[in-house]
C-alpha atoms as a printed R data frame, in Angstrom:
    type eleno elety resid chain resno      x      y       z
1   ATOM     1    CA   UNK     A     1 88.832 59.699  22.027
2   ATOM     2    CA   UNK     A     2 88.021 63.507  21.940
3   ATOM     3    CA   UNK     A     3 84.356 63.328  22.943
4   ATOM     4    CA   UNK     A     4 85.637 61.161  26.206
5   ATOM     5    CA   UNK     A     5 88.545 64.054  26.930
6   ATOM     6    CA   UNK     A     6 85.540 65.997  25.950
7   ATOM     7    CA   UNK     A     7 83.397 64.601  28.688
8   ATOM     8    CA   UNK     A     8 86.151 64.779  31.309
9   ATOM     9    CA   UNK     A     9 85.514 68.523  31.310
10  ATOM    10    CA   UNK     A    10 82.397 67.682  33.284
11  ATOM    11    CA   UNK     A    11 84.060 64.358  35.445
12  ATOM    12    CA   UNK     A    12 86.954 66.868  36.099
13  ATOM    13    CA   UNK     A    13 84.816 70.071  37.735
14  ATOM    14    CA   UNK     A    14 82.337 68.086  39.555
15  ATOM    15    CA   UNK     A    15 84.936 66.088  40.889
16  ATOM    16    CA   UNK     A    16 87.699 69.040  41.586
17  ATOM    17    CA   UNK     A    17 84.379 70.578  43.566
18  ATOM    18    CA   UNK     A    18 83.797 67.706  45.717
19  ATOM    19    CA   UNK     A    19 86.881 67.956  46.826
20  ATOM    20    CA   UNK     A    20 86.813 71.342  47.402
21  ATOM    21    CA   UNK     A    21 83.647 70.840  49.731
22  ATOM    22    CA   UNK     A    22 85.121 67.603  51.424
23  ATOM    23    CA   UNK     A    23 88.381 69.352  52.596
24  ATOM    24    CA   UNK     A    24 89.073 71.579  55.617
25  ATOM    25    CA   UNK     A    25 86.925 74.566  55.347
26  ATOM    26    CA   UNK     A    26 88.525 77.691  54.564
27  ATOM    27    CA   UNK     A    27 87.863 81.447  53.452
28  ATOM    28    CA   UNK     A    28 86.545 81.956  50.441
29  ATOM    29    CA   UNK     A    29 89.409 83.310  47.821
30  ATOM    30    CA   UNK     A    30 88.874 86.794  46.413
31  ATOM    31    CA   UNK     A    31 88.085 85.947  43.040
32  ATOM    32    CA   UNK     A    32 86.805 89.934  42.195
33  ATOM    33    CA   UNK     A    33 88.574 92.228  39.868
34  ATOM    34    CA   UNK     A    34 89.728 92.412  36.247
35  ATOM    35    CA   UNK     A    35 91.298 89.442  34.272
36  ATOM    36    CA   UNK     A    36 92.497 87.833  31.286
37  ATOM    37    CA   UNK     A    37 94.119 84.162  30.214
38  ATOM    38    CA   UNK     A    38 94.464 81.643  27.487
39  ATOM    39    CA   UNK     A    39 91.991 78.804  26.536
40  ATOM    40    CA   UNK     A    40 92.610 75.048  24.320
41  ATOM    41    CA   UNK     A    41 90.553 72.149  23.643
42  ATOM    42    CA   UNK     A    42 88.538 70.506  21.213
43  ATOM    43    CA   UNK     A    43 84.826 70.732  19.883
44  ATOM    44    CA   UNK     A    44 82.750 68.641  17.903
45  ATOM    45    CA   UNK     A    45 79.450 68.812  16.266
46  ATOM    46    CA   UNK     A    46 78.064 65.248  16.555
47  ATOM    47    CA   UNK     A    47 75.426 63.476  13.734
48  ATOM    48    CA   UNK     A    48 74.605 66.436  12.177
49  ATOM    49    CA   UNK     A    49 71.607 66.076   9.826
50  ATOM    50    CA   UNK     A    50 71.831 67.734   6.923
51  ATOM    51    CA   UNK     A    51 69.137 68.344   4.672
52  ATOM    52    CA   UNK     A    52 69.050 68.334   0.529
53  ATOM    53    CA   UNK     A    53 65.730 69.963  -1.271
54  ATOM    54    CA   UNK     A    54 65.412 70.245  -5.039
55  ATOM    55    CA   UNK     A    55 63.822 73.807  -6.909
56  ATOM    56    CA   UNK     A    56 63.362 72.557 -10.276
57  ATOM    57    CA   UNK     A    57 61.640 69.361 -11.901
58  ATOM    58    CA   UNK     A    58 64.968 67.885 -12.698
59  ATOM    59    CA   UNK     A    59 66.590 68.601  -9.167
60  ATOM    60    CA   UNK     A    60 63.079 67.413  -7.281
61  ATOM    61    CA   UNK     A    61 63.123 64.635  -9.178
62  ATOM    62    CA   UNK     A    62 66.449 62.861  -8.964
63  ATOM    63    CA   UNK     A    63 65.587 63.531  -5.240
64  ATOM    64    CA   UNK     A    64 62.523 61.956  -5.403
65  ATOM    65    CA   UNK     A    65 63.506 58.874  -6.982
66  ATOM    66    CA   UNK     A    66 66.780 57.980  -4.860
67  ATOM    67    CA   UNK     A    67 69.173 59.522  -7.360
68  ATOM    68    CA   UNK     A    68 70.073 62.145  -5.169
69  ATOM    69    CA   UNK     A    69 70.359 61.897  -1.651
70  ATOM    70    CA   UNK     A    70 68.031 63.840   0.580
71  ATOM    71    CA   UNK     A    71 69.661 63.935   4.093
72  ATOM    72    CA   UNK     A    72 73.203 63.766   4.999
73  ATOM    73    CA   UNK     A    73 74.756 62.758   8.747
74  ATOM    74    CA   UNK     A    74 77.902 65.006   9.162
75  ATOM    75    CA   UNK     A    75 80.478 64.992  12.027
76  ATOM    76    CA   UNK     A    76 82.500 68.290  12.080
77  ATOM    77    CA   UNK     A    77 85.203 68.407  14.720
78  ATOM    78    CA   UNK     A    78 88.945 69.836  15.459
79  ATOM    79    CA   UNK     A    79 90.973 72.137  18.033
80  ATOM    80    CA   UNK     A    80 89.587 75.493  19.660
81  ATOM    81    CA   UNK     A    81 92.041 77.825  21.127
82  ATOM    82    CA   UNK     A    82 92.073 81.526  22.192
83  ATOM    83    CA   UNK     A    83 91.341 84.077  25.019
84  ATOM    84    CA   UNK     A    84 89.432 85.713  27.437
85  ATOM    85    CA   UNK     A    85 88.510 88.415  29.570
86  ATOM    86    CA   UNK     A    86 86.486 89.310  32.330
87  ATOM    87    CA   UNK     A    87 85.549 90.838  35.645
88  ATOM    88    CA   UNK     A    88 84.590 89.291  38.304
89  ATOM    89    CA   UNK     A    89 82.019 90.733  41.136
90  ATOM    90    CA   UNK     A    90 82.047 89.323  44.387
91  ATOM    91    CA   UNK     A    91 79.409 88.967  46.824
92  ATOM    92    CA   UNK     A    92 80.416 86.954  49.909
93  ATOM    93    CA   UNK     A    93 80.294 83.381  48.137
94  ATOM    94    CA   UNK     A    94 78.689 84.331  44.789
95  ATOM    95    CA   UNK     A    95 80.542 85.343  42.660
96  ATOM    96    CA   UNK     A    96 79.220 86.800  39.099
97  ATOM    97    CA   UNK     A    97 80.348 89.127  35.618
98  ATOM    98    CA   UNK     A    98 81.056 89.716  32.065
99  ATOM    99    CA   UNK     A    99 83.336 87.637  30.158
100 ATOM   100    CA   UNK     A   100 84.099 88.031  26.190
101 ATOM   101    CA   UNK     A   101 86.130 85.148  24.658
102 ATOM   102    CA   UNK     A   102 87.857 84.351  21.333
103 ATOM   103    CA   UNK     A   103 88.534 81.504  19.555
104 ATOM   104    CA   UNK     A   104 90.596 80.059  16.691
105 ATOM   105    CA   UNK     A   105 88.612 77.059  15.476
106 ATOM   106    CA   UNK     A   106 90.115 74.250  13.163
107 ATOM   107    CA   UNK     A   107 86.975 72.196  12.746
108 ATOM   108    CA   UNK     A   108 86.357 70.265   9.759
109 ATOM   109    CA   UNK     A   109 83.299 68.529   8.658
110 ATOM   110    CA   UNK     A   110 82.685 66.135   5.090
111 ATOM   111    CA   UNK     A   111 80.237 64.070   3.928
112 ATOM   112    CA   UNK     A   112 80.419 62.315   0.490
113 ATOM   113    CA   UNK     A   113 77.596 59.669  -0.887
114 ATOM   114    CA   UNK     A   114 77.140 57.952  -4.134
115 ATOM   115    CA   UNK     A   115 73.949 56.884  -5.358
116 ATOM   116    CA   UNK     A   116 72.927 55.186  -8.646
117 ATOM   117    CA   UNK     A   117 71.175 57.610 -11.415
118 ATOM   118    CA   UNK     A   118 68.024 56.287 -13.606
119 ATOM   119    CA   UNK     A   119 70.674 54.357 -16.137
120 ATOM   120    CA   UNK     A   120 72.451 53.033 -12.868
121 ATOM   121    CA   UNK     A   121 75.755 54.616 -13.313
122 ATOM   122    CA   UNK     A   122 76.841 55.857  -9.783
123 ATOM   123    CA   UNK     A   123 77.315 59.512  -9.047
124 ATOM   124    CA   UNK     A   124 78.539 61.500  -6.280
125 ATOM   125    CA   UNK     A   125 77.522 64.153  -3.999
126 ATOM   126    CA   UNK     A   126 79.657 65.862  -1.308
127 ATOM   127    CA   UNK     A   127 79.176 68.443   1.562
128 ATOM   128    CA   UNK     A   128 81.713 70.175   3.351
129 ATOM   129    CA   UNK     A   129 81.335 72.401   6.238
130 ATOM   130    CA   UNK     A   130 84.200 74.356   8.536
131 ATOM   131    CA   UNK     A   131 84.333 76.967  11.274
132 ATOM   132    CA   UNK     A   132 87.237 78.891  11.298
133 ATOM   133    CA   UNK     A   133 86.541 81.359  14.212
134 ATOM   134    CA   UNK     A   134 84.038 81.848  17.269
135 ATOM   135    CA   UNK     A   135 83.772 84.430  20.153
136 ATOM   136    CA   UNK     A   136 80.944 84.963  22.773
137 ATOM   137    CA   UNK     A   137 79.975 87.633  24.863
138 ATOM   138    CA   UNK     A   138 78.661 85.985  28.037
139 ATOM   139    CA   UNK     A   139 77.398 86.400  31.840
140 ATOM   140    CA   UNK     A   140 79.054 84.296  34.166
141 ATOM   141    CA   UNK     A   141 77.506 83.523  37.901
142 ATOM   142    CA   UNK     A   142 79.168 80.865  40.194
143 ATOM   143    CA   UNK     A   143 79.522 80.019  44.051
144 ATOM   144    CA   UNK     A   144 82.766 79.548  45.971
145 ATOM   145    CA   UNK     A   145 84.197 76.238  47.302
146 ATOM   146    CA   UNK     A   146 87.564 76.977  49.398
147 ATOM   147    CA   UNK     A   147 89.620 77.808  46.741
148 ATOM   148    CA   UNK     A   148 87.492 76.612  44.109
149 ATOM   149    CA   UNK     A   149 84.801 78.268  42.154
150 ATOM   150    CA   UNK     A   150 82.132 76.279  39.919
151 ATOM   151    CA   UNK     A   151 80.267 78.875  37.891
152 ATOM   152    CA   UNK     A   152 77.154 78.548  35.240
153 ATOM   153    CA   UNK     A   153 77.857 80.631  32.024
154 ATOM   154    CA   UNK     A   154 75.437 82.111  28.566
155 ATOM   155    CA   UNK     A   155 74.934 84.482  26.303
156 ATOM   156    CA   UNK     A   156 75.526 86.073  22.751
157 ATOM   157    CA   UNK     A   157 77.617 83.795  20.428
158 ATOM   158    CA   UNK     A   158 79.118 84.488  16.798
159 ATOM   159    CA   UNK     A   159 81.146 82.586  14.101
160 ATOM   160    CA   UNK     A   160 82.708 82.409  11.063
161 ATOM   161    CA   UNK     A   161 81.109 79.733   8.869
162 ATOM   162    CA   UNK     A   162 81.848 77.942   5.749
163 ATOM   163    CA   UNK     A   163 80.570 75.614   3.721
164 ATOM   164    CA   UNK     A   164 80.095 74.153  -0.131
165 ATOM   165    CA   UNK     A   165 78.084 71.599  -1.732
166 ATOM   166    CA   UNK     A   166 79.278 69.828  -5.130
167 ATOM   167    CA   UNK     A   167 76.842 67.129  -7.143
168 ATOM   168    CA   UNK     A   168 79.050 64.550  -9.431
169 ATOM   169    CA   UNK     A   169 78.132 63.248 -12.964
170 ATOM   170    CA   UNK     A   170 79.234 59.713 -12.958
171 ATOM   171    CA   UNK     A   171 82.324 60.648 -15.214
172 ATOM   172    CA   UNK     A   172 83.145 62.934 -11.727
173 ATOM   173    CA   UNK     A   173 82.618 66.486 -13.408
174 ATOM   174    CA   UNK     A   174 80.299 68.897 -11.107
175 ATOM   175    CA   UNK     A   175 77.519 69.047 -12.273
176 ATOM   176    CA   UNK     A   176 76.085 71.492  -9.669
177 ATOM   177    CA   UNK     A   177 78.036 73.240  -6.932
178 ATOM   178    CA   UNK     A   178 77.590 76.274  -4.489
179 ATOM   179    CA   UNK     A   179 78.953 78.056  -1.362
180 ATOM   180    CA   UNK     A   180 78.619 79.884   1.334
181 ATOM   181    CA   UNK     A   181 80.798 82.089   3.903
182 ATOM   182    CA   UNK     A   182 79.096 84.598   6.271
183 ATOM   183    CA   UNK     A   183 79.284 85.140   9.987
184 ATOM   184    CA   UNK     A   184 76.696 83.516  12.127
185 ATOM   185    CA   UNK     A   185 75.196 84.429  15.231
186 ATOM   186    CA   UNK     A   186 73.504 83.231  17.990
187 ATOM   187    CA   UNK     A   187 73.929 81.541  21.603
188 ATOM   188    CA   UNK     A   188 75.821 79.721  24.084
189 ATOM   189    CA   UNK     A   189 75.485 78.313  27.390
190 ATOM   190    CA   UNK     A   190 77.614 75.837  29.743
191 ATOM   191    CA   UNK     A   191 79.060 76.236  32.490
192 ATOM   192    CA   UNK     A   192 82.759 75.021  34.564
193 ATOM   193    CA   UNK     A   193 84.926 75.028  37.441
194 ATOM   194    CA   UNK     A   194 88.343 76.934  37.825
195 ATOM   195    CA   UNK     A   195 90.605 77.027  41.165
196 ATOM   196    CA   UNK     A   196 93.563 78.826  42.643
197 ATOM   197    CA   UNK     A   197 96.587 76.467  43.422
198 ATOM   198    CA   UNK     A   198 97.188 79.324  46.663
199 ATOM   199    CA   UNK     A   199 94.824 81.120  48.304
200 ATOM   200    CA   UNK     A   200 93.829 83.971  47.325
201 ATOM   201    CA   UNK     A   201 96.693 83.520  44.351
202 ATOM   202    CA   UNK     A   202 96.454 85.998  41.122
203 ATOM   203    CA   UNK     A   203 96.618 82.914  39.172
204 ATOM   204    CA   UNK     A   204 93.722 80.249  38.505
205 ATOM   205    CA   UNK     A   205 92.969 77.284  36.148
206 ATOM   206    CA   UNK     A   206 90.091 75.792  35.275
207 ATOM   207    CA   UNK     A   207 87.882 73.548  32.408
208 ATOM   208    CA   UNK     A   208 84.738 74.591  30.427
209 ATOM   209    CA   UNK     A   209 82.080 72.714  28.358
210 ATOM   210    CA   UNK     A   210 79.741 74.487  26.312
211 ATOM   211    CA   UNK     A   211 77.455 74.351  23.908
212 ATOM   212    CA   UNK     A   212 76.579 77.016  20.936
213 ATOM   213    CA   UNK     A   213 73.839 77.758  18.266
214 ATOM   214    CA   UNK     A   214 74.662 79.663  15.620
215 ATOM   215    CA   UNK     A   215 71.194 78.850  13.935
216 ATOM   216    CA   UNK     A   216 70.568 77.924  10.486
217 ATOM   217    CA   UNK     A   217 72.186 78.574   6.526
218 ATOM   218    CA   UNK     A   218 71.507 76.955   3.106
219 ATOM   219    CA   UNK     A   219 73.772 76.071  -0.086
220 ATOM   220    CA   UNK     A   220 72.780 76.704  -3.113
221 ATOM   221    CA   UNK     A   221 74.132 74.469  -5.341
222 ATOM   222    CA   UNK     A   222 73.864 75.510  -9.041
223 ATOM   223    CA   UNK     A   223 73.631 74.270 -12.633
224 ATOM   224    CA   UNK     A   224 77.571 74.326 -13.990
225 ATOM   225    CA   UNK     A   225 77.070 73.679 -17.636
226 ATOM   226    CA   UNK     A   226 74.536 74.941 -20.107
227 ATOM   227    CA   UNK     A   227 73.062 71.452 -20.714
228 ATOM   228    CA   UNK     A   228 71.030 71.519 -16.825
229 ATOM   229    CA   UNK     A   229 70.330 75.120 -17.284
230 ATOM   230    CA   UNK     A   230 66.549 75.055 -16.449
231 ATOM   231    CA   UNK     A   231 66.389 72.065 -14.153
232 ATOM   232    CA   UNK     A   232 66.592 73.977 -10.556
233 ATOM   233    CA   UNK     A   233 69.521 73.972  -8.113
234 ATOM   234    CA   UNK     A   234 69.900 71.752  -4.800
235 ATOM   235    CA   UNK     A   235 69.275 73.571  -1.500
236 ATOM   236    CA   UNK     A   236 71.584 72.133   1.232
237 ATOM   237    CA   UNK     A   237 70.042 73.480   4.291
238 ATOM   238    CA   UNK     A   238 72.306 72.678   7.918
239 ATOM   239    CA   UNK     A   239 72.277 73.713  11.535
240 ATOM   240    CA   UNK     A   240 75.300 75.021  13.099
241 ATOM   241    CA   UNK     A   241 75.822 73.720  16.505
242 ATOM   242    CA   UNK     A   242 78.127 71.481  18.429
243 ATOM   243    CA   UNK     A   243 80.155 71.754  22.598
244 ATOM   244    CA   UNK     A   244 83.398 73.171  23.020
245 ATOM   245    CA   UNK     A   245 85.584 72.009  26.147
246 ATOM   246    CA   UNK     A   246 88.472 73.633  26.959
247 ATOM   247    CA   UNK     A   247 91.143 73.804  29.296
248 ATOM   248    CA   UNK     A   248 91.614 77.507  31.017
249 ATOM   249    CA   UNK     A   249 94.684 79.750  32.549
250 ATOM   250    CA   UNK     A   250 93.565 83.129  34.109
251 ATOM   251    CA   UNK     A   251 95.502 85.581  35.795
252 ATOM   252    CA   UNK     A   252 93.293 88.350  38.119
253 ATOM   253    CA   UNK     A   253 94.668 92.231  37.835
């Protein structure tokens, strides 16, 4: 249900600019100067692959021989919400500038498998991943229709990032487990369409889809009791990606 209202992002802008261009030609609005507004919507990070490497002979092995798992698919997803600012530079139709967002992030990712050990007892192994934050420091460059504007966006992207692995005995204790939380950078392109219910109105609204890379992290998941001391740790490497869409109010200074 959120990937379609996901996907409307698009359906709405292209269609919101057809319109634009079918109606009565007008002036352009004045879309240059200074402003700021609100953002909400939801992102997801779809089929994530997530990859699970042993370092020892004990950890490479119960890899090796279907004990452990060696790839994970994980869906993280949840609400995005913040702010923005900008400035907008107007040149007869184009219209192009700076924009810095912020965003709130409730996404939530898990992945939990159990596989059979050597003796055939199950065991389990779980990932979790989250984003808690995300801003971007972008360029944004668009052309005017009426009242409309549909505008092509990129740049610098950054992130708060969490994650942990844990590796089950059969009688559920953890036998390995690790974490991580850093901030991750990297990039983010997309692009939207925003409008002014009046012409040349201080007020605008709009919808954006885009998509981030915040590049690559590992997990290392570690012996927890002296008795697998010596047989390696599991490396838990992921990519963090995924689209945002939101929903946008600005209001021009």
């Amino acid at each position: 249900m959120f990937k379609v209202a996901f996907l409307s992002v698009f359906a709405f802008g292209a269609a919101g600019a057809a319109y634009a261009q079918d109606a009565a030609p007008a002036p352009a609005s004045d879309w240059s100067g200074p402003y700021a507004g609100i953002h909400a919507g939801y992102g997801f990070d779809d089929g994530r692959k997530v990859d699970i490497a042993g370092t020892g002979a004990g950890t490479s092995t119960a890899i090796a021989n279907g004990s452990r798992p060696n790839v994970l698919n994980q869906n993280r997803e949840g609400f995005v919400g913040g702010g923005q600012v900008g400035w907008n530079f107007q040149r007869g139709a184009w219209v192009f500038g700076p924009e810095a967002d912020f965003s709130y992030m409730h996404s939530r990712g898990t992945d939990a498998v159990f596989t059979p050990n050597t003796t055939g007892t199950v065991q389990g192994t779980r990932v979790n991943s989250r984003m808690d934050w995300m801003g971007s420091a972008r360029l944004r460059a668009g052309h005017t229709l009426g009242n409309g504007l549909i505008y092509g966006t990129g740049g610098y992207a950054y992130g708060k990032v969490k994650g942990d692995a844990i590796f089950y005995s059969p009688t559920g204790a953890a036998n390995y487990a690790g974490g991580h939380s850093y901030t991750a950078q990297g990039w983010t392109a997309g692009g939207g369409f925003e409008f002014k219910p009046i012409h040349d109105s201080k007020l605008s609204f709009g919808v954006e889809a885009t998509y981030y890379d915040l590049g690559r992290s590992h997990i290392i998941a570690n012996p927890q009791t002296a008795a697998l001391a010596g047989t390696g740790s599991y490396v838990v490497g992921t990519n963090t990606r995924g689209f945002n869409g939101v929903v946008k109010v600005n209001y021009g200074f």
